[in-house]
C-alpha positions in Angstrom: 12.7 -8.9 -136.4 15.2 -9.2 -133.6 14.1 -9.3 -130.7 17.7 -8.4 -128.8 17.8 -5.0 -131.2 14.3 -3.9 -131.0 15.3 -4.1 -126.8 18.1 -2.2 -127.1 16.9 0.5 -128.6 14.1 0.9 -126.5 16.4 0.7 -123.9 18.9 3.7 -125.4 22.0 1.0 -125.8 21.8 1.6 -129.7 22.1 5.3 -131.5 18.9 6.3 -132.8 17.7 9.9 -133.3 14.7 9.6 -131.2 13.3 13.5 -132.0 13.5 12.1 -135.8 10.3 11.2 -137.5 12.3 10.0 -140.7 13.2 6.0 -141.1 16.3 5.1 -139.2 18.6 2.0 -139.9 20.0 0.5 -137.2 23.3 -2.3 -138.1 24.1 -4.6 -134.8 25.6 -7.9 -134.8 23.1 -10.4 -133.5 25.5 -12.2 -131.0 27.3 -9.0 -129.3 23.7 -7.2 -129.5 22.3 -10.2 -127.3 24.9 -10.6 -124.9 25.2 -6.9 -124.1 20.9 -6.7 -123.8 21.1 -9.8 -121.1 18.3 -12.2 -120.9 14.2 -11.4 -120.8 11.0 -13.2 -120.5 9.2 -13.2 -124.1 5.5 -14.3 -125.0 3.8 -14.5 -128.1 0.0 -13.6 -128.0 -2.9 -15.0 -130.0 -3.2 -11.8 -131.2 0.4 -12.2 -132.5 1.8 -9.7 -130.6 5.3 -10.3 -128.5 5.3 -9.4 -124.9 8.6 -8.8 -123.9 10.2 -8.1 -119.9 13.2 -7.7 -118.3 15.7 -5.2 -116.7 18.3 -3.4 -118.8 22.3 -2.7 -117.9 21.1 -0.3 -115.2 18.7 -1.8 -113.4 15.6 -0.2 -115.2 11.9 -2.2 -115.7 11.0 -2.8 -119.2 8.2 -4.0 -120.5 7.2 -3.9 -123.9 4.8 -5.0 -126.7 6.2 -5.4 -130.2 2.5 -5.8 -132.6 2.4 -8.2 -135.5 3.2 -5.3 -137.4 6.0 -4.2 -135.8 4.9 -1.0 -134.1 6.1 -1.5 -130.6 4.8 0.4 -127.4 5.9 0.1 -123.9 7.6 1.0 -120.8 11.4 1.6 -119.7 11.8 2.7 -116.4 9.8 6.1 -116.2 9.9 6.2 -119.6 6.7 5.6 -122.1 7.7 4.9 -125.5 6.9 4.2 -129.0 8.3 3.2 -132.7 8.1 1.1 -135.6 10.0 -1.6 -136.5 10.3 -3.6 -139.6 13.4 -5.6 -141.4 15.8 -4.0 -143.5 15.3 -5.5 -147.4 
């Protein structure tokens, strides 16, 4: 998993149709997709779980939890959210 993608579409900087409940591929290139998310404080639990922090393009709190499994939860702003995440094959 990328970190840097999974960010930015919590964050609404990549197209997904959030009201969809069907599997969504998401393409990005891992360079532009990084620069354009900024930087963020990461940490890796014992649980294996990754904590990730920062502030997106406008200014907005995030803070999210990415599970070993790749079900990530967290906050954005005033937002809650929550999907899955896993690599494409």
């Amino acid at each position: 998993m990328i970190i840097s993608a999974i960010v930015a579409v919590a964050v609404g900087m990549m197209p997904v149709n959030a009201s969809s409940q069907a599997p969504q591929t998401v393409r990005f290139d891992q360079t532009k997709i990084a620069r354009q998310v900024g930087p963020y404080a990461q940490t890796v639990r014992k649980d294996g779980s990754t904590e990730v922090r920062g502030f997106d393009r406008l200014g907005r709190g995030y803070d999210l939890n990415i599970s070993a499994n790749g079900h990530v939860t967290g906050h954005v702003g005033d937002w809650d959210i929550s999907f899955d995440v896993t690599d494409a094959a």
